[in-house]
C-alpha positions as a Markdown table, in Angstrom:
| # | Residue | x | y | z |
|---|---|---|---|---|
| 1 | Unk | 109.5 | 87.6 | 169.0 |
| 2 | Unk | 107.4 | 86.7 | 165.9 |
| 3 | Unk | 104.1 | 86.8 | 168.8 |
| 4 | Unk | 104.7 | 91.2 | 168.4 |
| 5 | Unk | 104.8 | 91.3 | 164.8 |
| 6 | Unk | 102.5 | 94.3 | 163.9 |
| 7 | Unk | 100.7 | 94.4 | 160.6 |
| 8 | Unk | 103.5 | 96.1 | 158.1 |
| 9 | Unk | 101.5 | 97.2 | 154.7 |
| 10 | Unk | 103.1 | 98.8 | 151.3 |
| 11 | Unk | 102.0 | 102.4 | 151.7 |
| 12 | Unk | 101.5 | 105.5 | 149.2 |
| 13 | Unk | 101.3 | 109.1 | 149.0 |
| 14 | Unk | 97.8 | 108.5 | 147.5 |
| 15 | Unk | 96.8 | 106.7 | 150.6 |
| 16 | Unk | 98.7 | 109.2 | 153.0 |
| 17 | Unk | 96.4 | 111.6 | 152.2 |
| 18 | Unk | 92.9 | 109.6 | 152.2 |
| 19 | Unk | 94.1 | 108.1 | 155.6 |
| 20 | Unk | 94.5 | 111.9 | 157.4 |
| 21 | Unk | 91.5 | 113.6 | 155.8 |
| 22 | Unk | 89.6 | 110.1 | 156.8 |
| 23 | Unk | 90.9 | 110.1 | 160.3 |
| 24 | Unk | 88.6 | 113.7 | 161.3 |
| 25 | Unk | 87.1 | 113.8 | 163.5 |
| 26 | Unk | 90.1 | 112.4 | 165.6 |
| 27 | Unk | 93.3 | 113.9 | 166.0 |
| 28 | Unk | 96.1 | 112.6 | 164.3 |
| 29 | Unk | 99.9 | 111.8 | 164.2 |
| 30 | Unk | 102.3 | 111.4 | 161.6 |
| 31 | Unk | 105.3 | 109.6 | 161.8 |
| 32 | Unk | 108.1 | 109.3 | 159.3 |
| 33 | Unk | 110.9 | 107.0 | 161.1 |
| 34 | Unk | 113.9 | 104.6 | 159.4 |
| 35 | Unk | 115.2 | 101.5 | 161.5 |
| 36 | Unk | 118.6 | 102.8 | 161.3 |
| 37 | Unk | 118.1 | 106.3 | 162.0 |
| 38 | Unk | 119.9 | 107.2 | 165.9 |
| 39 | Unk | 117.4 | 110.0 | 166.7 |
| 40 | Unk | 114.4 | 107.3 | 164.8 |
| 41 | Unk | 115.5 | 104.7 | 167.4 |
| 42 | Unk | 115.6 | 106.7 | 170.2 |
| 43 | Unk | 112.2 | 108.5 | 169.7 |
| 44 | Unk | 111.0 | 104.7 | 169.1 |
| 45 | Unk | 109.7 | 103.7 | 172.3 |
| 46 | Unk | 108.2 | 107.0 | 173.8 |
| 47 | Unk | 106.1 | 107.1 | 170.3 |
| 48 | Unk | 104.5 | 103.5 | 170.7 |
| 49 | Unk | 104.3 | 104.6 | 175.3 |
| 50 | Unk | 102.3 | 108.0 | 173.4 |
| 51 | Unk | 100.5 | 105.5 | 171.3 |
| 52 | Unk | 99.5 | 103.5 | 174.1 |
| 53 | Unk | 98.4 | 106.3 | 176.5 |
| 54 | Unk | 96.3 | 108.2 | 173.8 |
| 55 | Unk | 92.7 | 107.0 | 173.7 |
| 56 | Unk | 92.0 | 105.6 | 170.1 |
| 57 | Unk | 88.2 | 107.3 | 169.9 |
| 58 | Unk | 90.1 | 110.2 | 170.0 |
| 59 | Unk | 93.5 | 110.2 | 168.1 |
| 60 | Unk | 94.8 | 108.2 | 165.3 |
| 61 | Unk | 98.6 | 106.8 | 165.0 |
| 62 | Unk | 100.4 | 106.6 | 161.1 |
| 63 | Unk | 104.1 | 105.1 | 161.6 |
| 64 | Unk | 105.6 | 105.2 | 157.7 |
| 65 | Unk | 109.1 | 103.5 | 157.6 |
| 66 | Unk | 111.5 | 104.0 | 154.7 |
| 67 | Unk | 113.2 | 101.2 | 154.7 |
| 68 | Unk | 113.1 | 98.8 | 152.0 |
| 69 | Unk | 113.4 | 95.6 | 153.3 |
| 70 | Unk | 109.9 | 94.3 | 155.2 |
| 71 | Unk | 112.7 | 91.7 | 157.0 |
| 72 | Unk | 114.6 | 94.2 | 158.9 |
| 73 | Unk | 111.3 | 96.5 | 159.6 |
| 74 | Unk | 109.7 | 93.6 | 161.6 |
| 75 | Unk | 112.9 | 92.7 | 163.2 |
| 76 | Unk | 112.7 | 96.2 | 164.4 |
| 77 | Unk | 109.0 | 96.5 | 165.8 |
| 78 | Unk | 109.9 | 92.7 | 167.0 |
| 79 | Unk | 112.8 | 94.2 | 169.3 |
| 80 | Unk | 110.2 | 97.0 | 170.4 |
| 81 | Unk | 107.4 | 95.1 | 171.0 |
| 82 | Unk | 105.4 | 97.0 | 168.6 |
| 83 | Unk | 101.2 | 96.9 | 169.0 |
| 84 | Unk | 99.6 | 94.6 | 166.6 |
| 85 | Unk | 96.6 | 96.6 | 166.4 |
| 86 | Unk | 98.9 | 99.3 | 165.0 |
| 87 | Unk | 99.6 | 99.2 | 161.1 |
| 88 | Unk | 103.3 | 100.1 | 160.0 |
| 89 | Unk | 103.5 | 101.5 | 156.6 |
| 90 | Unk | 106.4 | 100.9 | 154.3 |
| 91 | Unk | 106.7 | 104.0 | 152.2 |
| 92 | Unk | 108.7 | 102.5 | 148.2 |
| 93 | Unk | 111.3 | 103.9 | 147.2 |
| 94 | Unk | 109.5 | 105.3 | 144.2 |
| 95 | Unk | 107.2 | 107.4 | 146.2 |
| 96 | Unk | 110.0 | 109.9 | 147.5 |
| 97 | Unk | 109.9 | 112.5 | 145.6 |
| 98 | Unk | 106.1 | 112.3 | 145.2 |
| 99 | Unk | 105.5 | 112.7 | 148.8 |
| 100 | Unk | 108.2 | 115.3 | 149.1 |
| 101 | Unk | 105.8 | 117.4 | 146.1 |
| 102 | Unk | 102.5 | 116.2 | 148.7 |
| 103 | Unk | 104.4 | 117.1 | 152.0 |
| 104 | Unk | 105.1 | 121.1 | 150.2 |
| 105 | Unk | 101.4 | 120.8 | 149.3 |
| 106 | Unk | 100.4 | 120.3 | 152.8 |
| 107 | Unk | 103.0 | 122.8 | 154.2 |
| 108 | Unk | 104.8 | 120.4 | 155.6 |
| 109 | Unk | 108.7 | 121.0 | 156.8 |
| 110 | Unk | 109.4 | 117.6 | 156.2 |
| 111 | Unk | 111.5 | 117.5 | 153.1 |
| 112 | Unk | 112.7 | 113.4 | 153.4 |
| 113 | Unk | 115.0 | 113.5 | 156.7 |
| 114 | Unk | 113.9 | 111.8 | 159.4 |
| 115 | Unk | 112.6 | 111.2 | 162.0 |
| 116 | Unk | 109.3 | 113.8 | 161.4 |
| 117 | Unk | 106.4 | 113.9 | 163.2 |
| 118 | Unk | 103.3 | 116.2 | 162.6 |
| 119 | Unk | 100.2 | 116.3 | 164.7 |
| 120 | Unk | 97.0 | 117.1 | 162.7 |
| 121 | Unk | 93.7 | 118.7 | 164.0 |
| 122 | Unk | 90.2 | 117.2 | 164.1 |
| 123 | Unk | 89.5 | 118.9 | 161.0 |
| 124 | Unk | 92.1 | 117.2 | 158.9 |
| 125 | Unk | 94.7 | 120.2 | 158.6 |
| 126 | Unk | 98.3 | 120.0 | 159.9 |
| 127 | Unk | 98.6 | 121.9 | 163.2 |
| 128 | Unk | 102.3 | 121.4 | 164.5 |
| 129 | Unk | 105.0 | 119.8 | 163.2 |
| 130 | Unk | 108.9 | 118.7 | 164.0 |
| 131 | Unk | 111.8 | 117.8 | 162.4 |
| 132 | Unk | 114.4 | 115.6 | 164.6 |
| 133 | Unk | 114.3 | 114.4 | 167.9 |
| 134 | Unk | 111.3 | 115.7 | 169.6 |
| 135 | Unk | 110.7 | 114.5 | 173.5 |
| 136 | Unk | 107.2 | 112.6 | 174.2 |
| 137 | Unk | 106.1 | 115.7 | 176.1 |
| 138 | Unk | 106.3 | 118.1 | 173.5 |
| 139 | Unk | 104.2 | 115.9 | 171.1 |
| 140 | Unk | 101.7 | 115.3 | 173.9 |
| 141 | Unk | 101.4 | 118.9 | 174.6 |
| 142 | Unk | 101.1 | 119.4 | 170.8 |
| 143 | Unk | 97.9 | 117.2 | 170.7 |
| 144 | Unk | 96.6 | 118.6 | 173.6 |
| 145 | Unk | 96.2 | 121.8 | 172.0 |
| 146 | Unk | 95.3 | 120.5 | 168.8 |
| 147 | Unk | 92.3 | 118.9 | 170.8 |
| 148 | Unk | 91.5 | 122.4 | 172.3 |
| 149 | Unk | 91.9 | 124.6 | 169.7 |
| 150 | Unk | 88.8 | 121.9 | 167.8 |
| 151 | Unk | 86.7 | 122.1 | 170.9 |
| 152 | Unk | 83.6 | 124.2 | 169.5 |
């Protein structure tokens, strides 16, 4: 399994937010996930098929785990078969409640459950976001008319 191990890298609010404004003018989604999480593990598999079917010149993928041990987070992208061309950020303990202050900045529902998922505009500014389990299609549809509503 070792041969799908994706590139897992400590993560921060600070970089969150350079990572989203950097990623205009491409689409983007935002996923906050745990390894233990039912509805995390069953969303899982149709986020990384999304991943794959979404051309990269046009939309850009952020998976944040909260899990604290990097062990068990590859075990779990392992057993999924995770991209390595995909980075997997593992959000510290210790950045919680600043990315709960950063999330209320941005208008965010997220307020630390999981899983959460927001799609983001060419522009850099949150379009639609949900809270639980959300099907494939609805996230697909959401980029689609994030990508239309940017079209000059």
């Amino acid at each position: 399994r070792a041969a799908y191990l994706p590139q897992v890298q400590e993560w921060s609010v600070e970089k969150l937010g350079v990572e989203i404004a950097g990623s205009a003018p491409k689409t983007a989604v935002l996923v906050f996930y745990t390894t233990w999480c039912p509805h995390c593990k069953a969303m899982f598999p149709d986020l990384l098929e999304l991943y794959k079917e979404s051309d990269s010149a046009k939309v850009a993928f952020y998976f944040v785990v909260f899990d604290r041990e990097p062990e068990i987070i590859a075990n779990f992208l392992a057993h999924h078969e995770a991209p390595k061309e995909v980075t997997f950020w593992r959000m510290p303990e210790a950045e919680n409640e600043t990315l709960k202050r950063w999330a209320e900045a941005q208008k965010l529902a997220f307020k630390g459950g999981v899983p959460y998922v927001a799609v983001y505009g060419r522009d850099g500014k949150m379009f639609q976001d949900f809270y639980g389990r959300v099907k494939k299609g609805t996230i697909q549809e959401a980029l689609k008319l994030a990508q239309a509503r940017d079209v000059p």
